[in-house]
Phi, psi and omega in degrees: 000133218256159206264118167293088162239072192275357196263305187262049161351102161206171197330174197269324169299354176244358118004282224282327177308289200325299192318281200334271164346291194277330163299334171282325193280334174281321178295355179260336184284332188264006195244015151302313196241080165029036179260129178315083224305329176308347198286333205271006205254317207264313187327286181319310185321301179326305200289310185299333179252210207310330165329309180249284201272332176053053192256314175233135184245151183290085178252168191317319199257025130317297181303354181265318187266023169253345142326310176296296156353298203286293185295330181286341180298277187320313207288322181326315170273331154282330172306330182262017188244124161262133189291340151338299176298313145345271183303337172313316208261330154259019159269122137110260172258342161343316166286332177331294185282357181270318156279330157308322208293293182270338173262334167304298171320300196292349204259322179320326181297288194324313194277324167330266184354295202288334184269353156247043171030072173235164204292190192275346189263323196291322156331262214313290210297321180316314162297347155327273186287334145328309172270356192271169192235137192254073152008288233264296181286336153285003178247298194277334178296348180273330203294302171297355180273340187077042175231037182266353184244003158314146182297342167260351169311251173349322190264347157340291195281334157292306188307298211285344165304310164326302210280338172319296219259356134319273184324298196288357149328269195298345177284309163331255097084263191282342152333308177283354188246345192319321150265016191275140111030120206256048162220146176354292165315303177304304177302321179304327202281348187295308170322309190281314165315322208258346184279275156010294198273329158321308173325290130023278172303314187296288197340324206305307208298303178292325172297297172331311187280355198252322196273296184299354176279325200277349201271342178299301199309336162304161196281077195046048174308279223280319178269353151303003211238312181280340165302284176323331189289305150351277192295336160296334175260122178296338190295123159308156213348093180286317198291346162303310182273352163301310166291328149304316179271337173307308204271008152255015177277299211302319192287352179302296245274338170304333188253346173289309177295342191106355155295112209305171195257321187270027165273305177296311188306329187298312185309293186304305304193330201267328182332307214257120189249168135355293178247014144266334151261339180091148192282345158292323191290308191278358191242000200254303191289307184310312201263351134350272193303329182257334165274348161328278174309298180302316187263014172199336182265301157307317174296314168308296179325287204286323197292340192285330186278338168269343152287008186250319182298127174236104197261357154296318208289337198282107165264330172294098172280337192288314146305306152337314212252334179294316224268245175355311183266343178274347182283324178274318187297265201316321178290325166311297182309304176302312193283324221266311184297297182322336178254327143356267151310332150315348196071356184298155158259168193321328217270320180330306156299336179296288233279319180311322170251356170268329173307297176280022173280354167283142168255293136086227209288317174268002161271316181299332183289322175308278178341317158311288158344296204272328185277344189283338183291314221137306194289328180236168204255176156327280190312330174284319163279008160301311216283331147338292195303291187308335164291289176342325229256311180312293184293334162251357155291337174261002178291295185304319177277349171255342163282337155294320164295329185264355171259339182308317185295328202289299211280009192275334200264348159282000000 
């Protein structure tokens, strides 16, 4: 029983000041003992709301700045992607491991569900989330280990690109079906519709990225063209709100369709390269977007995600623990036949599925996502969060022991 004091009601700025505060001083102690500063972020949400102190409750206008959160998290993540790297991630035997790596898992997810007879969308989302891989925590958990431009450093980060971008696919996908009618006809027919209008959507993205390509071939066309644009518009930081605005055209024209809004922000955000904008410009908005997120929207986002966390609610302990080991198992297990097949040797694979075993940031968004729908209950998204929390605290030590192995035998 969790200890109350819900008796000492107080305004939402000073709410937001507490959350805020304690969410940063734990996101700054773990990321002293080399940790993703959201675990100490989800931590603080845990201690202030109904789990422990039951002090700050999840009001509308969190969620807005947990929204907000959500969207600058994706365009972040999208910012670490070239769609270059896509197609990088499905050449040759390379999808071996891009696909073992995300369909072992989602179906692993998937059979958990079916053997502890839960319906089909919380079935799905668990294999969602079970397959997704979190890019972001995985670019830093490589970046501290000094292995991110290493040859499994790199293929890590295709697959988790592969795997990004699939999920938030099939997240579209279930989101748009959510409300139909639970039969065979309906749902095919649902399916099919929303694939269409996803198809649809991709067209915007490959014509758009095909136009920006033939228009990059002039010589720094595109970032002369934005330098005017600059110099013409007088308002302090104009080069932000240009990049909000392209890429809130994208997330419009999704939710004008019938799409989640952080499917056009990803998409749109993977646009904007370098070498399209220039590497000052594009380096001006990334760390822009990031002292946004980090230092105010994301610690509100995860801590908000620790206030939701109910660990009363979790009664299956038996599904939990099925949650965990199929999270772990199936995602190892998946990198590892993909390289496998890839021609990689044992330890490389090893080290290949385990590298991909965090979930971290784009499974809690999934996860978010999916319980504000509707589609999953309190308990399932606790033990989601604990899955989450589990797999990427553990991630940096076995990835570390498995590159110790790699290098020993070079």
């Amino acid at each position: 029983m969790p200890f109350n004091v819900q008796s000492l009601e107080l305004p939402f700025f000073a709410n937001l000041l507490i959350l805020l505060v304690l969410a940063r001083l734990f996101g700054e102690i773990m990321e002293r003992f080399k940790q993703p500063a959201m675990i100490g972020e989800i931590l603080a949400g845990v201690l202030l709301g109904p789990t422990i102190l039951n002090f700050i409750h999840r009001t509308e206008e969190l969620k807005v700045i947990s929204e907000l959160g959500i969207f600058l998290l994706v365009i972040i993540a999208g910012l670490e992607i070239h769609l270059d790297e896509i197609v990088k991630s499905m050449k040759g035997r390379n999808i071996f491991i891009s696909i073992a790596a995300f369909f072992i898992p989602l179906f692993s997810g998937y059979l958990v569900g079916i053997c502890f007879d839960l319906d089909v969308m919380s079935t799905v989302f668990i294999g969602l989330c079970v397959a997704i891989t979190a890019l972001p925590v995985s670019i830093r958990i490589l970046m501290d280990l000094g292995k991110l431009n290493s040859h499994v450093g790199q293929k890590i980060i295709s697959v988790a690109i592969f795997d990004d971008v699939i999920a938030l696919t099939i997240l579209g996908i279930l989101l748009d079906i959510k409300d139909v009618e639970p039969t065979f006809a309906n749902i095919t027919q649902a399916t099919i519709f929303t694939v269409l209008k996803l198809t649809f959507f991709l067209l915007i993205i490959i014509l758009t990225y095909k136009m920006i390509q033939k228009l990059a071939q002039k010589e720094n066309f595109i970032e002369n063209q934005l330098n005017n644009i600059l110099s013409f518009l007088k308002g302090k930081e104009s080069l932000f709100a240009v990049f909000f605005v392209f890429i809130l055209i994208f997330a419009t024209i999704t939710e004008s369709i019938g799409l989640h809004f952080i499917i056009g922000a990803f998409f749109a955000s993977m646009l904007i390269s370098k070498e399209l904008v220039g590497e000052k410009h594009l380096e001006t908005f990334h760390n822009t977007t990031n002292s946004m997120a980090m230092g105010f929207l994301a610690p509100i986002f995860f801590a908000g995600i620790g206030l939701e966390f109910q660990f009363s609610s979790i009664q299956n302990y038996p599904l939990l623990l099925a949650i965990i080991a199929v999270s772990f198992l199936s995602k190892i297990i998946g990198g590892y036949i993909g390289g496998r097949f890839a021609r990689l040797n044992h330890k490389v694979s090893l080290a290949l599925g385990i590298g991909l075993n965090a979930r971290g940031i784009m499974e809690l968004v999934i996860a978010n996502i999916a319980y504000k729908a509707g589609i999953i209950n309190t308990e399932i998204f606790s033990m989601l969060v604990i899955m989450g929390l589990i797999t990427t605290l553990s991630t940096p030590f076995l990835l570390k022991r498995a590159f110790k192995s790699i290098d020993k035998v070079a």
